[in-house]
SEFIZA-3560 file (N, C-alpha, C; in Angstrom, 3 decimals):
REM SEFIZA-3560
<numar><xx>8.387</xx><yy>-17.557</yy><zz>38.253</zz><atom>N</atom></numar>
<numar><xx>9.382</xx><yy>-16.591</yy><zz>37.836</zz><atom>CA</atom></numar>
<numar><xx>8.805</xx><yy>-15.198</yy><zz>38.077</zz><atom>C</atom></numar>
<numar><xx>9.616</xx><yy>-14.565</yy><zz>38.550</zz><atom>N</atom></numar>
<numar><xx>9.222</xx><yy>-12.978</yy><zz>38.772</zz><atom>CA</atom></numar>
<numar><xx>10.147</xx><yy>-12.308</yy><zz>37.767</zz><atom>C</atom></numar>
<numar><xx>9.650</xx><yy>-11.236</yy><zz>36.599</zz><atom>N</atom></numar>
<numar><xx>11.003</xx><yy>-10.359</yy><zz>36.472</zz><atom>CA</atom></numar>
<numar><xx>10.372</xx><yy>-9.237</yy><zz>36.866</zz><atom>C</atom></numar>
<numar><xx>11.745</xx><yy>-8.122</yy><zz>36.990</zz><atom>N</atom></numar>
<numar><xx>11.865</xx><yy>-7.233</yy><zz>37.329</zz><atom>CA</atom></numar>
<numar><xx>13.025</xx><yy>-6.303</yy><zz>36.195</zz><atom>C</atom></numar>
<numar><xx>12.267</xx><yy>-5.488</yy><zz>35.490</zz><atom>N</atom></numar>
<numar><xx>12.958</xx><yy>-4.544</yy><zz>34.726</zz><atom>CA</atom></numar>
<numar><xx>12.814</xx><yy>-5.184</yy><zz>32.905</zz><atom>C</atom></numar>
<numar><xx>13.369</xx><yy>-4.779</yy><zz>32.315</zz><atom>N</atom></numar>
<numar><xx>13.099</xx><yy>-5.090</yy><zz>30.545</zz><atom>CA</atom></numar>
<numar><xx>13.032</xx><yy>-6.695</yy><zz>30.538</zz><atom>C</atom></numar>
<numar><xx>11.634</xx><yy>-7.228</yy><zz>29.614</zz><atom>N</atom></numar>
<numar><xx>12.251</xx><yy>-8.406</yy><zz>29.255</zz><atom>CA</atom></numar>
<numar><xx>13.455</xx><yy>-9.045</yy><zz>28.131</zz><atom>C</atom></numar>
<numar><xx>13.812</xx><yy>-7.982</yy><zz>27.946</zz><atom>N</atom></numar>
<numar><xx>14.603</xx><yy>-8.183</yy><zz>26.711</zz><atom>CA</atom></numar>
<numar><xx>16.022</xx><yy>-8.304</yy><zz>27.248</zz><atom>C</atom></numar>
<numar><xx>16.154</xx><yy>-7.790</yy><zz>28.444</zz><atom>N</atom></numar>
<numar><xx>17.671</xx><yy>-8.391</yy><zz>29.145</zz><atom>CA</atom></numar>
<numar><xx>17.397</xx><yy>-10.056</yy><zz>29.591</zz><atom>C</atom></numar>
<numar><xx>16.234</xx><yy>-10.850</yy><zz>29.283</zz><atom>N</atom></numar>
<numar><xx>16.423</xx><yy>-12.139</yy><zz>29.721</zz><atom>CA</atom></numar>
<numar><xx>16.736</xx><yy>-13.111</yy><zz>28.800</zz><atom>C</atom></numar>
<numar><xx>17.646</xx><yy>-14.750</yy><zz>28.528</zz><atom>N</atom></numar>
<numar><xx>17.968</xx><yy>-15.415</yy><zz>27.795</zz><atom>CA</atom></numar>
<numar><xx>16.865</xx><yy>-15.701</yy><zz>27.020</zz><atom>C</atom></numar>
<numar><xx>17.039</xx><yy>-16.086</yy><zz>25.826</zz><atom>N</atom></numar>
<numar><xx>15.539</xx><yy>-16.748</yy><zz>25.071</zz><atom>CA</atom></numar>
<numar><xx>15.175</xx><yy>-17.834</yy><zz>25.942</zz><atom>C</atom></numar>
<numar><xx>15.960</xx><yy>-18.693</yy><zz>26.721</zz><atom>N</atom></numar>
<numar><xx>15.031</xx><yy>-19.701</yy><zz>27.717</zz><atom>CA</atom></numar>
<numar><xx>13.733</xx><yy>-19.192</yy><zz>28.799</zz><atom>C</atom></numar>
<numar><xx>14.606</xx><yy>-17.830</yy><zz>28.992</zz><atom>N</atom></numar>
<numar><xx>13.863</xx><yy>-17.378</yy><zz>30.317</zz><atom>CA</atom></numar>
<numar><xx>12.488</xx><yy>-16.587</yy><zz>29.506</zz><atom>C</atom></numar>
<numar><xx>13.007</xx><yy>-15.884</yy><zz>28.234</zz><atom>N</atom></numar>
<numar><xx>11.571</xx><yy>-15.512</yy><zz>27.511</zz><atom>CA</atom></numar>
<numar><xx>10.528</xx><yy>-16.451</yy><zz>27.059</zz><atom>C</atom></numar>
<numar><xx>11.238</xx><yy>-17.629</yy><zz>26.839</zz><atom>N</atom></numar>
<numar><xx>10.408</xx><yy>-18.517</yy><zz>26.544</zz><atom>CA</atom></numar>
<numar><xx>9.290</xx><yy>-18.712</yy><zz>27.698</zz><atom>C</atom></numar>
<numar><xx>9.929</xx><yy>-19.237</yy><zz>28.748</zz><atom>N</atom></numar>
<numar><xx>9.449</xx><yy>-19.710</yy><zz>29.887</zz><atom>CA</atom></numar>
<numar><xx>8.611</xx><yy>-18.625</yy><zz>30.381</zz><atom>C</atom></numar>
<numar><xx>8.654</xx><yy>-16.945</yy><zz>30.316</zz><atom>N</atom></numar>
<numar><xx>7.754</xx><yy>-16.335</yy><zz>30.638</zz><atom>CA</atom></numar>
<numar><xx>6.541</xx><yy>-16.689</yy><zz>30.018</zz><atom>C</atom></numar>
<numar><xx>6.722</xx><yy>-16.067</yy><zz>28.916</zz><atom>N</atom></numar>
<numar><xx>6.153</xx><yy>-15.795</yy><zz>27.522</zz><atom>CA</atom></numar>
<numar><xx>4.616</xx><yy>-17.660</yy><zz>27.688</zz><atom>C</atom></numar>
<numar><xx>5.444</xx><yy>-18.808</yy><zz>28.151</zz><atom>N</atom></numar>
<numar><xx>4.533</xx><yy>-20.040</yy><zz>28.538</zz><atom>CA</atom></numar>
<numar><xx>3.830</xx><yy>-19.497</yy><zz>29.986</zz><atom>C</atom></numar>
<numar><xx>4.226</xx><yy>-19.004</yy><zz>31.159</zz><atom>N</atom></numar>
<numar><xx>3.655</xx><yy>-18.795</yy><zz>32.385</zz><atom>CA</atom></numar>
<numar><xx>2.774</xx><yy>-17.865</yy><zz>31.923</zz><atom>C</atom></numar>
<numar><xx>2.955</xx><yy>-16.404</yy><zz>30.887</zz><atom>N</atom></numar>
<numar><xx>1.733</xx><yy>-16.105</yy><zz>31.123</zz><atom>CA</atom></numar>
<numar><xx>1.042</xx><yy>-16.613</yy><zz>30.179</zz><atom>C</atom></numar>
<numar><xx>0.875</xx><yy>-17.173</yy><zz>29.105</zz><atom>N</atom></numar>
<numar><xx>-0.381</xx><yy>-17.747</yy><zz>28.628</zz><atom>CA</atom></numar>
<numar><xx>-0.776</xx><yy>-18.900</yy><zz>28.912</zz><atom>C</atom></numar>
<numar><xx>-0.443</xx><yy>-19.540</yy><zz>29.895</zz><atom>N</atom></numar>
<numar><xx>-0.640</xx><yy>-20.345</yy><zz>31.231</zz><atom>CA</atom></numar>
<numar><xx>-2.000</xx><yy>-19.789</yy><zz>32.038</zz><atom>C</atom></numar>
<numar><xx>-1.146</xx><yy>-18.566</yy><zz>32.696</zz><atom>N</atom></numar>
<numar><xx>-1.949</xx><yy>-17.316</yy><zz>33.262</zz><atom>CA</atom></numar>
<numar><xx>-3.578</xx><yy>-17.286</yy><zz>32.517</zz><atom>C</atom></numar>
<numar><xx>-3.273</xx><yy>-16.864</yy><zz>31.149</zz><atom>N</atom></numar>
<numar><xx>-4.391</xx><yy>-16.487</yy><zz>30.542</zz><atom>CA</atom></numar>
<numar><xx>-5.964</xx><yy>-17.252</yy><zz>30.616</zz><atom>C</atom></numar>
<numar><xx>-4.982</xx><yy>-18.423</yy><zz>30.289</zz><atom>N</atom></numar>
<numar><xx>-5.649</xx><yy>-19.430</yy><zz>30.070</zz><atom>CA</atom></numar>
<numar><xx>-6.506</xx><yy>-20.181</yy><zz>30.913</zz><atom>C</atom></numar>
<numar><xx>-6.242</xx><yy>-20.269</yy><zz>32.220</zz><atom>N</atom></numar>
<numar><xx>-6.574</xx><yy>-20.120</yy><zz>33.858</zz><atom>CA</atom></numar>
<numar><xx>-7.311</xx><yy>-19.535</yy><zz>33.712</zz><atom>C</atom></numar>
<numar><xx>-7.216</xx><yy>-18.191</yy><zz>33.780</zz><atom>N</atom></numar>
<numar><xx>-8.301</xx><yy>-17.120</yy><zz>33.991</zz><atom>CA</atom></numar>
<numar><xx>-9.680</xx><yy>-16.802</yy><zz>32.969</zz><atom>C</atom></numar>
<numar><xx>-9.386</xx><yy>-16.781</yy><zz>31.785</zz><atom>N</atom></numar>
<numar><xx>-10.508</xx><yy>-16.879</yy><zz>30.728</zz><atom>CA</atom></numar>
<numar><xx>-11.149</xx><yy>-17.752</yy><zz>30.110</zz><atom>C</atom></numar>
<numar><xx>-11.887</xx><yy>-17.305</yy><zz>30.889</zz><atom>N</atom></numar>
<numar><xx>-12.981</xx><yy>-18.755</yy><zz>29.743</zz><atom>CA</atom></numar>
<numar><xx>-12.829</xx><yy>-18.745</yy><zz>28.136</zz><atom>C</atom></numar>
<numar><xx>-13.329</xx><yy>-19.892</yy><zz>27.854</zz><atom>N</atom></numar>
<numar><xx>-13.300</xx><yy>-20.541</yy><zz>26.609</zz><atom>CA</atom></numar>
<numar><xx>-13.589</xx><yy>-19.108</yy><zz>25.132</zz><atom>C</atom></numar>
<numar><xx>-12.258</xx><yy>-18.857</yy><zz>24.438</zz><atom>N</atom></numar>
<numar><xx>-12.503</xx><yy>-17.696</yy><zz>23.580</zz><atom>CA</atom></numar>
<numar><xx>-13.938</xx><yy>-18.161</yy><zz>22.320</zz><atom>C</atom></numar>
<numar><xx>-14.790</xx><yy>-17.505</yy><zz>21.716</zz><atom>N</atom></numar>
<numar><xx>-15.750</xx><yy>-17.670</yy><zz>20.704</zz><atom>CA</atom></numar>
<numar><xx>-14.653</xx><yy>-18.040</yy><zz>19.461</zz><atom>C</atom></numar>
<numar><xx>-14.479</xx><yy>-19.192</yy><zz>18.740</zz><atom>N</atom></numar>
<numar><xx>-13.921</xx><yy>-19.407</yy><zz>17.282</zz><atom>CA</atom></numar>
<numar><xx>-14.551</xx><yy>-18.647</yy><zz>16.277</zz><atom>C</atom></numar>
<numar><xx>-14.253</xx><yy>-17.862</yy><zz>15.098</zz><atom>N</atom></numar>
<numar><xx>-14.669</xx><yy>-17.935</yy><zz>13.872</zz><atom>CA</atom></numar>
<numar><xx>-14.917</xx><yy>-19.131</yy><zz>13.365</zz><atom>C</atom></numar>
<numar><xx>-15.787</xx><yy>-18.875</yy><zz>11.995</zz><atom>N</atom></numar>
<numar><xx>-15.838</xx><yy>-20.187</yy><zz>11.061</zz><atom>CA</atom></numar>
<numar><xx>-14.296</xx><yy>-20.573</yy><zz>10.971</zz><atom>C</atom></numar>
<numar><xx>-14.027</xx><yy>-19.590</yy><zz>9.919</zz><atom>N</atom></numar>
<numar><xx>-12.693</xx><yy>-19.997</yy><zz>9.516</zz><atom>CA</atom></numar>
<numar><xx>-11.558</xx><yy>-20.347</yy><zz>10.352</zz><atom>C</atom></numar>
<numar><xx>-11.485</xx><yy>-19.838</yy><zz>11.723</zz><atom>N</atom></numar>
<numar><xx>-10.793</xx><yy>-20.498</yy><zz>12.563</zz><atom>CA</atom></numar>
<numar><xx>-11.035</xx><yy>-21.775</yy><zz>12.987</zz><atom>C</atom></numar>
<numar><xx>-12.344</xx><yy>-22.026</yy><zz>13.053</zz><atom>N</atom></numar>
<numar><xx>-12.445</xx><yy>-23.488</yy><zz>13.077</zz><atom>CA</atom></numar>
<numar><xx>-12.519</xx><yy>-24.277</yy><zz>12.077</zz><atom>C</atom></numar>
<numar><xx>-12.626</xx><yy>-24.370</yy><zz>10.768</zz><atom>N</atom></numar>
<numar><xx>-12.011</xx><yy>-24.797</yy><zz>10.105</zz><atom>CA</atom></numar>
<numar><xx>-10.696</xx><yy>-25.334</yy><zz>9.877</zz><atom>C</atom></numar>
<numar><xx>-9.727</xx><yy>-24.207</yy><zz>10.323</zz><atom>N</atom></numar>
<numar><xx>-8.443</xx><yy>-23.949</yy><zz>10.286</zz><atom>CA</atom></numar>
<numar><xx>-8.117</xx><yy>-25.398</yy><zz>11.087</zz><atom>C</atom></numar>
<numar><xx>-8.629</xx><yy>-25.145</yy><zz>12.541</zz><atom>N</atom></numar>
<numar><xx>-8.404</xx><yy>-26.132</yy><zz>13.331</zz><atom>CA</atom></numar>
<numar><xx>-9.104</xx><yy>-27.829</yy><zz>12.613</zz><atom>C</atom></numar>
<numar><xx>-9.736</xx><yy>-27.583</yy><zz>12.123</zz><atom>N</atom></numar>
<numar><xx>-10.339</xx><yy>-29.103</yy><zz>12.048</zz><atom>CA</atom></numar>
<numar><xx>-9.171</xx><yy>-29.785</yy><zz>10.673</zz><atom>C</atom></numar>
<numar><xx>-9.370</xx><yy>-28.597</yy><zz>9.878</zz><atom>N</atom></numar>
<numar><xx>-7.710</xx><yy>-28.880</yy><zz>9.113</zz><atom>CA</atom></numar>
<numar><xx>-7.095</xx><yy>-29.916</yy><zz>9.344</zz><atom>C</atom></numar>
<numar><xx>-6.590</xx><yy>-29.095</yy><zz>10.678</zz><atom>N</atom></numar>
<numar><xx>-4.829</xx><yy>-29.173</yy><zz>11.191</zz><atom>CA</atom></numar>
<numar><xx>-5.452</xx><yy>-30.541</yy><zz>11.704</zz><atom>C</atom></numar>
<numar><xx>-6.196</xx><yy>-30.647</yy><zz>12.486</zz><atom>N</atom></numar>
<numar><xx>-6.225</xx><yy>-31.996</yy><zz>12.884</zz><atom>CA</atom></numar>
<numar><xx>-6.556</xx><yy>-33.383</yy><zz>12.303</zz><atom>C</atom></numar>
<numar><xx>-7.438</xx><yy>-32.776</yy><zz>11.244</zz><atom>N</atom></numar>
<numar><xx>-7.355</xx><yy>-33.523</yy><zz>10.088</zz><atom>CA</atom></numar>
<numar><xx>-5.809</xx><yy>-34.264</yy><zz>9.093</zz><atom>C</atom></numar>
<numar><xx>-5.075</xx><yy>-33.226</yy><zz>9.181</zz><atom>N</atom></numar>
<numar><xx>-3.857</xx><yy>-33.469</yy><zz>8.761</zz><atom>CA</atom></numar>
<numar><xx>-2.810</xx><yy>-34.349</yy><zz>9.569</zz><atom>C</atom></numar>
<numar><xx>-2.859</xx><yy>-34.190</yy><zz>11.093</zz><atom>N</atom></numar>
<numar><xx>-2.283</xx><yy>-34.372</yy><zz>12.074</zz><atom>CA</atom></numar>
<numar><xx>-2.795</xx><yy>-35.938</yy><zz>12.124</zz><atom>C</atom></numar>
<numar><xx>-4.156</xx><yy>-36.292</yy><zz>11.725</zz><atom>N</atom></numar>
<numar><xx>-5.009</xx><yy>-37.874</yy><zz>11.699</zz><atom>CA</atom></numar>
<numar><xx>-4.057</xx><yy>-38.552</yy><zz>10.394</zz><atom>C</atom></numar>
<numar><xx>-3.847</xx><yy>-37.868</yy><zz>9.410</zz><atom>N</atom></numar>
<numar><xx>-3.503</xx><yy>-38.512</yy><zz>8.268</zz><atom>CA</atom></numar>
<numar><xx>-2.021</xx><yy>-39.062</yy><zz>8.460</zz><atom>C</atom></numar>
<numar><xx>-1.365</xx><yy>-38.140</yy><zz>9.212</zz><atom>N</atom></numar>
<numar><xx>0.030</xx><yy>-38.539</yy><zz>9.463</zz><atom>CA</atom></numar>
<numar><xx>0.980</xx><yy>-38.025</yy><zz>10.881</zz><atom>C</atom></numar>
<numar><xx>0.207</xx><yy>-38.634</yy><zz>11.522</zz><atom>N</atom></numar>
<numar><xx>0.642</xx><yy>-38.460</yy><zz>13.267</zz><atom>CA</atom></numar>
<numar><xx>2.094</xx><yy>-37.988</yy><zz>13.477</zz><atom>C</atom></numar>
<numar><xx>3.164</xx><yy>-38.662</yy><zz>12.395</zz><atom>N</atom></numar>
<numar><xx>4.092</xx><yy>-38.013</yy><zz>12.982</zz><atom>CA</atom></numar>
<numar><xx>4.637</xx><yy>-37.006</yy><zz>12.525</zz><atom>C</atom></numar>
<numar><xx>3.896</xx><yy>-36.018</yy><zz>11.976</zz><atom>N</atom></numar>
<numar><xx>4.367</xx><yy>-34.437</yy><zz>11.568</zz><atom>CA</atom></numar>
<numar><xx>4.630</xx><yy>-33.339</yy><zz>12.365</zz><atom>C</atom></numar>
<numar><xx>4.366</xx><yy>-33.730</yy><zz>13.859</zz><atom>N</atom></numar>
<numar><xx>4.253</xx><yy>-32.941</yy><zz>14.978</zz><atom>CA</atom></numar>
<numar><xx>4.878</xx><yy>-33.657</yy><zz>16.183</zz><atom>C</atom></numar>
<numar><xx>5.158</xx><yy>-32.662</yy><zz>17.315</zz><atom>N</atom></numar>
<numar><xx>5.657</xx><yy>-32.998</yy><zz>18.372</zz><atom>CA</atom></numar>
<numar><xx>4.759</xx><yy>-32.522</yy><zz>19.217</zz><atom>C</atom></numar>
<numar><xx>4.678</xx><yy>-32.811</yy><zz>20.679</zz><atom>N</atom></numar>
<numar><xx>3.700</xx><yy>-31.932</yy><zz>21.985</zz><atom>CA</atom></numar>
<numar><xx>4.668</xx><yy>-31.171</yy><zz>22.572</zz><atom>C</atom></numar>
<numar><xx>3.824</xx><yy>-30.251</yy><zz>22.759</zz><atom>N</atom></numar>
<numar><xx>4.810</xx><yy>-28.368</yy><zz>23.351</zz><atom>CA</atom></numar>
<numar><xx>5.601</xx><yy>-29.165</yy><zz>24.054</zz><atom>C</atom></numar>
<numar><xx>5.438</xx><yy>-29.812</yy><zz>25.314</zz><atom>N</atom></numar>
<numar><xx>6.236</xx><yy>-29.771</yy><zz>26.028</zz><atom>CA</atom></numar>
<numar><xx>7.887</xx><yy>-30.564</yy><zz>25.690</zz><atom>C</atom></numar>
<numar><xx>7.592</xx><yy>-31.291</yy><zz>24.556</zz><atom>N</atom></numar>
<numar><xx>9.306</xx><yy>-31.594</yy><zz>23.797</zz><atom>CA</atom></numar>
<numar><xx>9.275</xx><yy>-30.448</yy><zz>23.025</zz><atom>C</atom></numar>
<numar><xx>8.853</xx><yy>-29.730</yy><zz>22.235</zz><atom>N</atom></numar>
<numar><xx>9.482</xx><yy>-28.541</yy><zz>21.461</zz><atom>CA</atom></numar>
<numar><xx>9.565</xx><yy>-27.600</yy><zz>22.453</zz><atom>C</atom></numar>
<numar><xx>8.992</xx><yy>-27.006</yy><zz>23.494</zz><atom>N</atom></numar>
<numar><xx>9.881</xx><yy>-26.579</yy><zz>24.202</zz><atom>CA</atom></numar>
<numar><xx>10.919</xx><yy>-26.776</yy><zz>25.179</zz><atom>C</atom></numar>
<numar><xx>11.234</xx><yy>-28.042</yy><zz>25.612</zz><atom>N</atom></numar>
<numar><xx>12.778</xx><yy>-28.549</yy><zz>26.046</zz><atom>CA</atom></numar>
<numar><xx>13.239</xx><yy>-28.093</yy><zz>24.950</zz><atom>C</atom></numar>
<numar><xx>13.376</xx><yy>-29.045</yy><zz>23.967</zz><atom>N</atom></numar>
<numar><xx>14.156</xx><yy>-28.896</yy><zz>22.822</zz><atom>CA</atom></numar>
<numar><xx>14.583</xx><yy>-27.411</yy><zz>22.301</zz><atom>C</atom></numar>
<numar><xx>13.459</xx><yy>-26.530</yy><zz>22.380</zz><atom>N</atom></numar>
<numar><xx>13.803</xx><yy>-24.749</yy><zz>21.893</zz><atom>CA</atom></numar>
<numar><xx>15.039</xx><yy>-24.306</yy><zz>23.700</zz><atom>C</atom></numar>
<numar><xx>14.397</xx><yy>-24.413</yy><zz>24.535</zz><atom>N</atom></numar>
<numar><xx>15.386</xx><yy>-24.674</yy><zz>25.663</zz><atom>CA</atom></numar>
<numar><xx>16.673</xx><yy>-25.176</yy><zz>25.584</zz><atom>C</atom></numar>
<numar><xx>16.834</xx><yy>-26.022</yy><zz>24.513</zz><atom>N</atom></numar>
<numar><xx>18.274</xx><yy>-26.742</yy><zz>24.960</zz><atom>CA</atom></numar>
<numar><xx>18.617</xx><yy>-26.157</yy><zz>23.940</zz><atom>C</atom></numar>
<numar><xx>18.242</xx><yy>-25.454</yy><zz>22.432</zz><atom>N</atom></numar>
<numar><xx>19.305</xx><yy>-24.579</yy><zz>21.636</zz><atom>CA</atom></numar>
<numar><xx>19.097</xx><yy>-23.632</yy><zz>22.070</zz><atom>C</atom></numar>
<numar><xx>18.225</xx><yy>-22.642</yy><zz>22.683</zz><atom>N</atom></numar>
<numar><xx>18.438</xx><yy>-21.537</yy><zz>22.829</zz><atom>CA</atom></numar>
<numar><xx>18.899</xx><yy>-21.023</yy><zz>24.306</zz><atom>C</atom></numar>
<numar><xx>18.853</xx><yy>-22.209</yy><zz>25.260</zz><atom>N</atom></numar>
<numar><xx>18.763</xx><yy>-21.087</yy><zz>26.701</zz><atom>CA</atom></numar>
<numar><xx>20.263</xx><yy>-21.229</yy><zz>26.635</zz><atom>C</atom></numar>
//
């Protein structure tokens, strides 16, 4: 996707879909960010939580169809 001019003239699908290409982008390009404690914590948490009861969550790529199909 290329835009050209405000992103705010584009549908929430198409912001979405930027908004994923560039931290796509980012993510490509930069190496691995340094965690805080508490951020990793945070994370061991969540995954901790996510072990206890697998189905509390979905993977991006159905929540974003799904944000796609109400919003674009």
């Amino acid at each position: 996707m290329h835009i050209v001019g405000d992103y705010r003239d584009l549908s929430v699908a198409e912001r979405i879909e930027l908004v994923t290409e560039i931290w796509e982008s980012i993510a490509d390009e930069e190496p691995a960010l340094e965690l805080s404690e508490d951020e990793h914590a945070e994370i061991q948490g969540r995954i901790a939580e996510y072990r206890a009861n697998p189905d509390i969550g979905m993977p991006w790529p159905q929540l974003r169809d799904e944000l796609l199909r109400r919003h674009g």
